[in-house]
TORZA-273766 format. One record per residue (C-alpha): residue in three letters; x, y, z. Coordinates in steps of 0.001 Angstrom, whole numbers, padded with zeros to 6 digits, always signed. Layout:
<recs>
ALAXYZ;...
</recs>
This chain:
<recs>
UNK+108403+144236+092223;UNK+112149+144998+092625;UNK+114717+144100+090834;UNK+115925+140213+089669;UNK+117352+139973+093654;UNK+119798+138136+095078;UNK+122644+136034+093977;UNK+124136+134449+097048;UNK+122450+131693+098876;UNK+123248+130444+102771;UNK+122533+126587+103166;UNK+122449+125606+106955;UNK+123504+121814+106739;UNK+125416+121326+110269;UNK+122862+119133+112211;UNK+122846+115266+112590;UNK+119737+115150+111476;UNK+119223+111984+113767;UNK+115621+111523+113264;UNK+115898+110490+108943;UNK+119335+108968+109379;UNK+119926+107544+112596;UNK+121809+104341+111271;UNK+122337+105834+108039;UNK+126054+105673+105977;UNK+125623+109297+105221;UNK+124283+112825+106799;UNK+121088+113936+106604;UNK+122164+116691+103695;UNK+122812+113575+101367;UNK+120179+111546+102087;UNK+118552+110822+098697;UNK+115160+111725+097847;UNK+114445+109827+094741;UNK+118229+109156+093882;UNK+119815+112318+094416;UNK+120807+113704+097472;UNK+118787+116457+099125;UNK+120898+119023+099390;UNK+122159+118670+096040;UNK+118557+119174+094945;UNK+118293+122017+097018;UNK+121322+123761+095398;UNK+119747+122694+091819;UNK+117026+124387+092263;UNK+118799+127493+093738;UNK+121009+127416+090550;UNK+117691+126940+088310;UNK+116725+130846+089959;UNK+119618+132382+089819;UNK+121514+132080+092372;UNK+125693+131991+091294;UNK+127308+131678+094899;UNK+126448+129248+097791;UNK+127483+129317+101440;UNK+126953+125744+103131;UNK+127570+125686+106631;UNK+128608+122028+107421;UNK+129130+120743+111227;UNK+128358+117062+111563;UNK+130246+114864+108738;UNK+131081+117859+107393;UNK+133683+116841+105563;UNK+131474+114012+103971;UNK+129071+116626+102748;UNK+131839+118662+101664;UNK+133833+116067+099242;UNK+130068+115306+097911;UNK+129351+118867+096809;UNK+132670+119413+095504;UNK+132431+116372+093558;UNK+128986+116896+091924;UNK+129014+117599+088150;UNK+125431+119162+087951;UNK+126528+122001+090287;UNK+127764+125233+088593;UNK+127683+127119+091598;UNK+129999+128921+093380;UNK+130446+127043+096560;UNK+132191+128225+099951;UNK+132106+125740+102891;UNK+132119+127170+106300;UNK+132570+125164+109652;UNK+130118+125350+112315;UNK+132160+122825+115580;UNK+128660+123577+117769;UNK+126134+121809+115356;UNK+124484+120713+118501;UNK+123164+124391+119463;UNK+120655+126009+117865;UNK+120142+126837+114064;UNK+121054+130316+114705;UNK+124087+129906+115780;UNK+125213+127965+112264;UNK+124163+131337+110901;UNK+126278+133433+112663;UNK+129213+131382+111419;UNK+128893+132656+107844;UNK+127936+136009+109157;UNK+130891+137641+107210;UNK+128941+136441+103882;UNK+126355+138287+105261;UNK+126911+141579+103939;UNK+123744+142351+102178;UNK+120906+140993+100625;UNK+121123+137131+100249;UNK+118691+134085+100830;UNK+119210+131758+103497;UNK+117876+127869+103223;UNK+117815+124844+105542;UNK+119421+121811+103932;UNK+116430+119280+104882;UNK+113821+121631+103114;UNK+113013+120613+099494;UNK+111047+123345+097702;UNK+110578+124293+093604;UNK+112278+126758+092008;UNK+109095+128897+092104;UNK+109546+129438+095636;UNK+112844+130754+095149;UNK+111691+133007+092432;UNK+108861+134665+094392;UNK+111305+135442+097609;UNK+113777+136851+095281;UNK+111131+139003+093169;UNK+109457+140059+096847;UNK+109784+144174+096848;UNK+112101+144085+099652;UNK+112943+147834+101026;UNK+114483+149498+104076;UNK+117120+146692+105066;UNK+114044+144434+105996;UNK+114088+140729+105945;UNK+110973+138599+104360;UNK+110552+134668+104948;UNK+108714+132245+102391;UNK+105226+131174+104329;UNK+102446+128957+102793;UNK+099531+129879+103803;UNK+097500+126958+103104;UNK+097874+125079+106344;UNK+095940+122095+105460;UNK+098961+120568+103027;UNK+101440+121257+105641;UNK+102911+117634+105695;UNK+103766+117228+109791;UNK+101662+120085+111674;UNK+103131+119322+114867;UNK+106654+119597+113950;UNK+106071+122399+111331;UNK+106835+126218+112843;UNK+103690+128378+112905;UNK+103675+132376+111833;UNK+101064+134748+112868;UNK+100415+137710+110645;UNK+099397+140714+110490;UNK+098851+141996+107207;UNK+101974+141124+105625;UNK+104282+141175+108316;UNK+104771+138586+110926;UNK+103932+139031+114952;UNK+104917+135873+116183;UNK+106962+132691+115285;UNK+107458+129483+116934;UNK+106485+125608+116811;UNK+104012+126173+120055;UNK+101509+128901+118535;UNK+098047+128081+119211;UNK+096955+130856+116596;UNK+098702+131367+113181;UNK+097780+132210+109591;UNK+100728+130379+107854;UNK+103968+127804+108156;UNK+107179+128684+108087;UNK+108896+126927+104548;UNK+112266+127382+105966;UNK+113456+129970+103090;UNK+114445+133492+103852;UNK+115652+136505+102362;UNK+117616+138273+104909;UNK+120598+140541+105416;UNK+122416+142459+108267;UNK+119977+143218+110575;UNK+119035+139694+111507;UNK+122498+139227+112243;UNK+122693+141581+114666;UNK+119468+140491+116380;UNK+120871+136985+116858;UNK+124403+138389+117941;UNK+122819+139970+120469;UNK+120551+137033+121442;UNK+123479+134669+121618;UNK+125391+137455+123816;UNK+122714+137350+126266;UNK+121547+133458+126602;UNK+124789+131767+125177;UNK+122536+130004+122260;UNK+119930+131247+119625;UNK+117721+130284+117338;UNK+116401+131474+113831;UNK+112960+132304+115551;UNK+114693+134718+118189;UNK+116078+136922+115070;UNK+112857+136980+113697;UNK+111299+137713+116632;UNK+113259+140630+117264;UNK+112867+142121+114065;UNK+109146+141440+114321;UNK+108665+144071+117211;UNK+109666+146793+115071;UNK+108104+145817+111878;UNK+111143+144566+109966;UNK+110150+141324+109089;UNK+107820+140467+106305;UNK+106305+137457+104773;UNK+105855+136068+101442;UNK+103041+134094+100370;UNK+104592+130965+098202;UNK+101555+130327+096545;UNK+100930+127189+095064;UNK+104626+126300+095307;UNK+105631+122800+096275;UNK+107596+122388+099187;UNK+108245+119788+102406;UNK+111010+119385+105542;UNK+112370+116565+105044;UNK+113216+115545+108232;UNK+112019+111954+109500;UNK+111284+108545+107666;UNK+107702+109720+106486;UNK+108274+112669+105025;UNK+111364+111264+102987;UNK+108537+108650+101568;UNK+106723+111754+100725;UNK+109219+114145+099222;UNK+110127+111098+096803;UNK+106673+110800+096130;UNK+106269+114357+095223;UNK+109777+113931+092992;UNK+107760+110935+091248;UNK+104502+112591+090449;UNK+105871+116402+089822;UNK+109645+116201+088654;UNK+112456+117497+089885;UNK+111473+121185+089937;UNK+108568+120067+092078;UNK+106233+122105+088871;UNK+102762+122073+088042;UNK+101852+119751+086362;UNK+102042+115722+087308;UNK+104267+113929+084592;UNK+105049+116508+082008;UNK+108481+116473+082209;UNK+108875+112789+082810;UNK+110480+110086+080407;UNK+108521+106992+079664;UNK+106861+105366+082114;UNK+108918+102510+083875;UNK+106625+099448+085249;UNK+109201+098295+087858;UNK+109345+102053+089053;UNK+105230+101307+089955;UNK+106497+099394+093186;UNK+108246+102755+094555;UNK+104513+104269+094634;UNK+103975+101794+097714;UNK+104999+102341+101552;UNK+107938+100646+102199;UNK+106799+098197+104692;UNK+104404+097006+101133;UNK+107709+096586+099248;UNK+109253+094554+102010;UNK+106582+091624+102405;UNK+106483+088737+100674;UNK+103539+087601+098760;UNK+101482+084604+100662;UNK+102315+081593+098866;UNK+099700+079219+097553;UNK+102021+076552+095750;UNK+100716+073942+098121;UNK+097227+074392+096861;UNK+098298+074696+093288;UNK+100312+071195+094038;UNK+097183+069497+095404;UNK+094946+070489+093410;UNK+096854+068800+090070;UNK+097621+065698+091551;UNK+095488+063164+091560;UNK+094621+061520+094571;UNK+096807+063548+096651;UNK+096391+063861+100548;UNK+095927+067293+101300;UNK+097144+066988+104979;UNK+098928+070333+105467;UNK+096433+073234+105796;UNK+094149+072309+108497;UNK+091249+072108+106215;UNK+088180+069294+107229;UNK+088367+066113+104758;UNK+084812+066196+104640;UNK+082846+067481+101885;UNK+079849+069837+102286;UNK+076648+067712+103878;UNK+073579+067247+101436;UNK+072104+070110+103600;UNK+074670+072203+103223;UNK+074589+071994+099327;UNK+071034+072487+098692;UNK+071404+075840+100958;UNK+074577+076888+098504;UNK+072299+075838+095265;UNK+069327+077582+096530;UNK+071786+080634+097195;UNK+072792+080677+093919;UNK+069533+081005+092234;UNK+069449+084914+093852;UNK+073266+085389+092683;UNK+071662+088463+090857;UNK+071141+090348+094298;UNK+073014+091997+097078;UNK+073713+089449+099885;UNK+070819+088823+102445;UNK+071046+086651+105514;UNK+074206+087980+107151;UNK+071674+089456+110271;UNK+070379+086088+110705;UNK+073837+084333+110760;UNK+074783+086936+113183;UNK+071803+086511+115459;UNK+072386+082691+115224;UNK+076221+083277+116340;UNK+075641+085356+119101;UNK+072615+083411+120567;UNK+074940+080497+121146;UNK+077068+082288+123461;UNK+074135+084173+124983;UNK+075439+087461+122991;UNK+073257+089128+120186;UNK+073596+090423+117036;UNK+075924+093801+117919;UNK+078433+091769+119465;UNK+079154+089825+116001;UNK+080990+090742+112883;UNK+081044+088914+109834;UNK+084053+088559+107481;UNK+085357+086777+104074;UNK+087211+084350+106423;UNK+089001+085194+109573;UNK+091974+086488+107947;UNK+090087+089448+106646;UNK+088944+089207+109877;UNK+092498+090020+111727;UNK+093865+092373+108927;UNK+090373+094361+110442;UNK+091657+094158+113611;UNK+094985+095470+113312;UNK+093701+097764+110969;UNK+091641+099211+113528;UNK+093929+099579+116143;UNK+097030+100012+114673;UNK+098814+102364+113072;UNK+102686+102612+111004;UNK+105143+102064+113700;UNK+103113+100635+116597;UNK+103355+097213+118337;UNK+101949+093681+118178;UNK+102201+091521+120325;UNK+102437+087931+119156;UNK+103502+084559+121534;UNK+105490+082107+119381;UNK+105484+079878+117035;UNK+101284+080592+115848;UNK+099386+081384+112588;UNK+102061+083842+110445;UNK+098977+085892+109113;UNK+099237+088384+112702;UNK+102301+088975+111972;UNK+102134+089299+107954;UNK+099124+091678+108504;UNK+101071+093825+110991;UNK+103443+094018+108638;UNK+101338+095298+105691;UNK+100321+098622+107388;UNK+103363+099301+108609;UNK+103255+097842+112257;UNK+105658+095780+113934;UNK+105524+092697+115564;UNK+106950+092105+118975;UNK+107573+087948+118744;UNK+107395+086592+122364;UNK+108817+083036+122368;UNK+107051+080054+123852;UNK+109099+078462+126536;UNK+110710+075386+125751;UNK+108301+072849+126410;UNK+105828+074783+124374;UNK+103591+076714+126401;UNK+102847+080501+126350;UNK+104859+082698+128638;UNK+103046+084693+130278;UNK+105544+086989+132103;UNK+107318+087451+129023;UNK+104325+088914+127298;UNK+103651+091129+129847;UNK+106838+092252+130065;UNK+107143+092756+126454;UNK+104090+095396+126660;UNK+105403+098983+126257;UNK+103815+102354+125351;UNK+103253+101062+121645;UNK+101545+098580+122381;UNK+098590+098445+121087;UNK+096821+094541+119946;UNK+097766+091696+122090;UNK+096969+087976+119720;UNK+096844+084515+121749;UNK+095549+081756+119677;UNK+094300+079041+121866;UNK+094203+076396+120897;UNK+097489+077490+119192;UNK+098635+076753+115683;UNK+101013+074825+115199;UNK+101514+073703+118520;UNK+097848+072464+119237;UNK+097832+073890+123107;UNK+095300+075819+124590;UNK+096041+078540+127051;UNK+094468+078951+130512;UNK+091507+081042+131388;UNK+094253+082790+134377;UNK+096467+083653+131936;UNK+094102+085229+129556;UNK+092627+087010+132558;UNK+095738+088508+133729;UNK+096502+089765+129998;UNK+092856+090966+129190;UNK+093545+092893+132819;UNK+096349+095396+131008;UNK+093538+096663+129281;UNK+095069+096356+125845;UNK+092985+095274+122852;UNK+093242+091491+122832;UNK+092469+089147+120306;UNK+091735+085274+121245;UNK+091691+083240+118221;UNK+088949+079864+118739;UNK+089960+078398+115280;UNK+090300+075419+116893;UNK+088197+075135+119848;UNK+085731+072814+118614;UNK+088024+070202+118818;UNK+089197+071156+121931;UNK+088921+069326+125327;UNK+088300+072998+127073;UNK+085272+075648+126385;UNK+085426+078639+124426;UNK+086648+082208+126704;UNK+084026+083838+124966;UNK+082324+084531+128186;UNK+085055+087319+129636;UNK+083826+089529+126855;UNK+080943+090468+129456;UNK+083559+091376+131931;UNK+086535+092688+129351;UNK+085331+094906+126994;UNK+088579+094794+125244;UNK+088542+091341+124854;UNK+087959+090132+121302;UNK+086947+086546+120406;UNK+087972+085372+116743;UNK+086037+081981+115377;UNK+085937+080286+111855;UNK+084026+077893+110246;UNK+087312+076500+107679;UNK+088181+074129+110087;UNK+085550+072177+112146;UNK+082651+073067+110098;UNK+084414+072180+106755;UNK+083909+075281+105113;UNK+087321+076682+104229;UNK+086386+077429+100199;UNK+083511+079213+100703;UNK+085361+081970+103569;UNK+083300+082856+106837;UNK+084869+083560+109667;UNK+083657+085819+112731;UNK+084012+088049+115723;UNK+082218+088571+118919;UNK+083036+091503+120603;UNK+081714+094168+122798;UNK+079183+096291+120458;UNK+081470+099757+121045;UNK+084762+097309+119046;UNK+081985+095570+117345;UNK+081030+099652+116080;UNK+084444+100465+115171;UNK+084923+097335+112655;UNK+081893+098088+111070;UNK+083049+101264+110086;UNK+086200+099618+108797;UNK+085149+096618+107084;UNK+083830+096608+103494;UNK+080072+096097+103111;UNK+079050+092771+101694;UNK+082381+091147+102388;UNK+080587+087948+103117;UNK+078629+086461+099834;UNK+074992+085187+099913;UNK+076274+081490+098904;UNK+078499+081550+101934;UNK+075822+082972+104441;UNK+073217+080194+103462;UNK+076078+077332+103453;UNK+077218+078851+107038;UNK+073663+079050+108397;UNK+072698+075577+106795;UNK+076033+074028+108702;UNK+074915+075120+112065;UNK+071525+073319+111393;UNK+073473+070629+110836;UNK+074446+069612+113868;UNK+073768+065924+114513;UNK+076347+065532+111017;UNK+078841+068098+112555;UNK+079060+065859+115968;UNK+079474+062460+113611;UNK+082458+064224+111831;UNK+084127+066025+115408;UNK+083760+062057+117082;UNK+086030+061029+114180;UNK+088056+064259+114003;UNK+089054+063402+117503;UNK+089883+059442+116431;UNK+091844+060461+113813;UNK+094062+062989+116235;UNK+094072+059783+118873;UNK+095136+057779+115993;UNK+098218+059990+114373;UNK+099284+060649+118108;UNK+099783+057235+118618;UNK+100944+055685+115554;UNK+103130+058212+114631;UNK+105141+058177+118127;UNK+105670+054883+117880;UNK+108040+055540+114980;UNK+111695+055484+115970;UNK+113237+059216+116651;UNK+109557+060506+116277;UNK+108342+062917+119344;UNK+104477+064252+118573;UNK+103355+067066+120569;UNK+099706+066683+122217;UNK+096894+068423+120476;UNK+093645+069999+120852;UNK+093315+071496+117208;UNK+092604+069305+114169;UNK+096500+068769+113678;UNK+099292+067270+114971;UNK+103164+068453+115601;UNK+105750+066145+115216;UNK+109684+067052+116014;UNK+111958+064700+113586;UNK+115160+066072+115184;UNK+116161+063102+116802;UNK+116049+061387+113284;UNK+119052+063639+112141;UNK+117020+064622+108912;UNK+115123+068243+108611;UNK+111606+068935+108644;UNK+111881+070795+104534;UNK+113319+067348+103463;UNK+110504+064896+105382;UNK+107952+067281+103666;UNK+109740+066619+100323;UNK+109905+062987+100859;UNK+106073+062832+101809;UNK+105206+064673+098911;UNK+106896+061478+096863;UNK+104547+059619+098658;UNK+101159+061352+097435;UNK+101017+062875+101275;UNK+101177+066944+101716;UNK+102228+067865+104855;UNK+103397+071418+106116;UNK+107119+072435+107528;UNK+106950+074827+110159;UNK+109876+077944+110034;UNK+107702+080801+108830;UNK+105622+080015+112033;UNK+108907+080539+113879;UNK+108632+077222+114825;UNK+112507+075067+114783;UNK+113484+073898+111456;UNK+112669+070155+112934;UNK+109420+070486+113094;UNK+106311+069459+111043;UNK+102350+069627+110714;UNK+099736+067040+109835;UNK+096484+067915+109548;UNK+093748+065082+110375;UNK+091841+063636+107591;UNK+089727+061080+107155;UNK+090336+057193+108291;UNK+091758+056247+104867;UNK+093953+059391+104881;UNK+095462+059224+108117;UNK+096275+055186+107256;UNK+097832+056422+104444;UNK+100153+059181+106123;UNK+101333+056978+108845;UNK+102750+054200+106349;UNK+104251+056993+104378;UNK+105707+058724+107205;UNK+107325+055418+108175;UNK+108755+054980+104754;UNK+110114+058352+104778;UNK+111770+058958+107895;UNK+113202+055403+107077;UNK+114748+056596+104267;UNK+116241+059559+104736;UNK+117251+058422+108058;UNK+120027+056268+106435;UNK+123040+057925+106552;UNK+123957+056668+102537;UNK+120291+058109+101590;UNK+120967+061791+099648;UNK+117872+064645+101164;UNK+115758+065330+098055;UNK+115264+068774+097377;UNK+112424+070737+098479;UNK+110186+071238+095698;UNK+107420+073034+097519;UNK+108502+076408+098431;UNK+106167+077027+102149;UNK+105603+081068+102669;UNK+103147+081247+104843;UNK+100613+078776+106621;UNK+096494+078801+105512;UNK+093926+079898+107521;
</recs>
């Protein structure tokens, strides 16, 4: 080894760094990385090695970056600021502006690259001879962060051949920390005389012909370029788990644990959703008497069938699930499919987080046509996707050349619920067609097609393999505790859920209720005939009300728009609640602020929610009348 090395340090900060801070109130150089900016982390650990004198060569919001630095108490450095007016060109060319500082031996850093102090030390210990130059490689390619972006080296022995971001063979990547001196500014003079530009990797190059540049292994230093939204998340993570010097051990430096600092340990997109809100439940469930008429569920309890199969289930609680081929085969057979075009899951909402799962990844599209069922769009959401909302038109029907328009090269899950939730309309077999035709992975939700007037679409999956039919059995087949929803598919998607999904997400109880339901089918067609009464009934009674308009239906639910009554949906919800009746406001379905569900229930129940309804909108429609308060807090919609 050579002596203790170098004292001066070149920091190339100039760039806009436009991929991490596009919208951003600051440059890239001070974009924090858990709570302290990056290139004051940088110069930290440069300071922590040794180095007594930094260069920073500052272009875009230079001055910005420069009143920072100055202002920092934890630097002891000796800083010089140097002005670099053509950040846009290459990074070269931001070294040849502090070429005079460039008289000898000295390290040059990018800003955006956060490394440990160990990496510093090992560049500056490197035996170093001849007026050579050496740059800091890591050799394990595997924890390389971003591959693509990252710039390859080839080696040979210890000294590089080749550089660039394009190599097809390469033994190491390029940490972005050098130990140069004169000769590499000549190179790059030279370069820049010839082509007008130049880049770090043309110097290199040059002094790679004859020999004259070397590399240093890192080791098992910690470093990562910093440059985009996902490795930010990353280098904070690192900060989290291994301190500030990036050392070598997880937590021994740290100070007691904070719990709230937990959440930071989760993506972003995690931290931003909001927790699906069961209140409503809670709220029915501890009032007597109550009409649960706001989640779509059946009002009918579980047939005597249906419970001996769930007692008889029990008795083998001590065993893995069995039955879930047979349900399967018994699915599929209906619509003339078999057992590989079904998948099973703990309701359908497991069902679509699967789906989007699949397909999707962070930063991708979904599309969704709106207002429908707010779990699409909170699963998209919880893996990082986003959701492309496609309004309905005004009279409430799906538009089509507005969905298709909205397709771009993201794309990549299409959802059409039909018949739709909350609107209760069903969409038409041309329309589907002319979506499934894009090719796109496309999801048609049947929640609600029992109790439709039109047949299932299950039958394009035999000419659309990228069709995807989603059914359930919460709704018409009154099973919404017990969770069993499914897909049919073509058996290449069906494949790829199955390597997704979780085995045994569907319990034995639930498999014997679901298979002793579809038995059951002279009480299912006695509870659909009075399904559809009850709808007939709401529809009617309820638009005979004064400033009233209901919207048709094919689910188990109607929608009613109180606008013309002057009082909003949030407050007729509150008022019905007074009355013992739980009915569902609409906004986190995108849906207008006027607008409320009611599920069907049973004779009794839908008696009782017209005469409360009455009393309500009565009420509050009286200008004297004070709005109560909400005091059920709506999040999201059930299944």
């Amino acid at each position: 080894m050579g002596e203790r090395g170098p004292t001066r340090a070149i920091i190339l900060a100039a760039g806009t760094g436009s991929r991490l801070v596009a919208q951003d109130a600051y440059p890239k150089p001070l974009k924090p990385v858990a709570g302290v900016p990056l290139l004051v982390r940088v110069l930290r650990n440069l300071q922590t090695e040794g180095i007594r004198e930094a260069v920073i060569v500052i272009g875009y919001r230079g001055d910005q970056i420069k009143r920072a630095l100055l202002a920092e108490p934890s630097l002891g450095l000796r800083l010089h600021f140097v002005s670099n007016d053509e950040y846009e060109r290459k990074n070269g060319v931001s070294l040849l502006k502090a070429a005079s500082f460039v008289q000898g031996d000295c390290l040059l850093s990018m800003a955006d690259h956060l490394y440990s102090p160990e990496l510093v030390r090992r560049l500056r210990q490197f035996d170093l001879v001849n007026g050579n130059c050496v740059l800091g490689v890591d050799r394990d390619i595997e924890r390389c962060f971003d591959i693509d972006d990252a710039t390859k080296v080839r080696l040979s022995g210890s000294e590089i051949k080749d550089i660039g971001k394009d190599l097809s063979e390469y033994d190491a990547i390029d940490t972005g920390v050098f130990r140069i001196g004169p000769a590499l500014i000549q190179e790059l003079e030279r370069v820049r005389a010839a082509t007008g530009d130049c880049s770090l990797s043309d110097g290199v190059r040059a002094l790679a012909e004859r020999g004259e540049f070397l590399a240093c292994d890192v080791g098992d230093a910690r470093w990562i370029d910093v440059d985009t939204p996902e490795a930010h998340q990353r280098a904070e993570a690192m900060v989290r788990v291994f301190g500030d010097e990036l050392g070598d051990e997880p937590g021994a430096s740290h100070a007691p644990i904070d719990p709230e600092g937990l959440e930071l340990f989760a993506p972003t997109w995690v931290r931003g959703l909001q927790p699906y809100n069961e209140d409503h439940f809670e709220v029915a469930g501890a009032r007597q008497g109550v009409a649960r008429m706001m989640s779509n569920e059946s009002p009918f309890a579980p047939s005597e069938r249906v419970v001996r199969a769930i007692l008889e289930a029990a008795q083998q609680g001590n065993n893995y699930p069995a039955g879930a081929s047979t349900l399967r085969r018994k699915l599929g057979a209906r619509e003339g499919f078999d057992e590989t075009n079904v998948t099973l899951g703990n309701g359908s909402t497991e069902l679509i987080d699967i789906i989007i799962r699949t397909f999707v990844s962070p930063g991708e599209e979904v599309l969704l046509s709106v207002p429908t069922f707010s779990m699409y769009e909170n699963r998209t959401r919880a893996i990082g996707g986003v959701p492309i909302l496609v309004p309905m038109t005004e009279d409430n029907d799906f538009d089509i050349a507005k969905i298709v328009s909205a397709v771009t090269e993201r794309t990549k899950v299409i959802f059409l619920c039909t018949p739709n939730n909350p609107t209760g309309n069903r969409i038409d077999e041309v329309s589907v067609r002319r979506i499934l035709g894009l090719g796109l992975p496309t999801v048609i939700d049947e929640a609600y097609v029992e109790f439709s007037d039109g047949e299932t679409l299950s039958h394009l999956i035999r000419e659309f393999p990228n069709a995807i039919i989603l059914r359930t059995f919460s709704k018409a087949y009154g099973l919404a505790g017990l969770r069993v929803g499914y897909v049919m598919s073509h058996p290449v998607v069906s494949r790829l859920f199955a390597r997704l999904k979780l085995p045994w997400n569907v319990n034995g109880v639930t498999v014997a209720a679901a298979i002793a339901v579809l038995e059951d089918q002279e009480e299912f067609e006695s509870r659909m005939t009075r399904l559809r009464q009850g709808r007939a009934y709401l529809v009617r009674e309820l638009s005979r009300m004064p400033g009233l308009e209901v919207v048709p239906s094919e689910g188990n639910f109607v929608l009613v728009d109180t606008s013309a009554t002057g009082v909003r949906a949030d407050a007729v919800v509150a008022g019905m609640l007074t009355e013992g009746v739980l009915i569902r406001s609409l906004a986190v379905h995108h849906a207008a602020r006027s607008f409320v569900r009611v599920t069907v229930g049973d004779e009794s129940q839908n008696a009782r929610c017209v005469e409360a309804m009455r009393r309500v909108v009565s009420r509050l429609s009286r200008p004297t009348q004070p709005i109560p308060e909400l005091t059920l807090r709506s999040n999201f919609d059930a299944e």
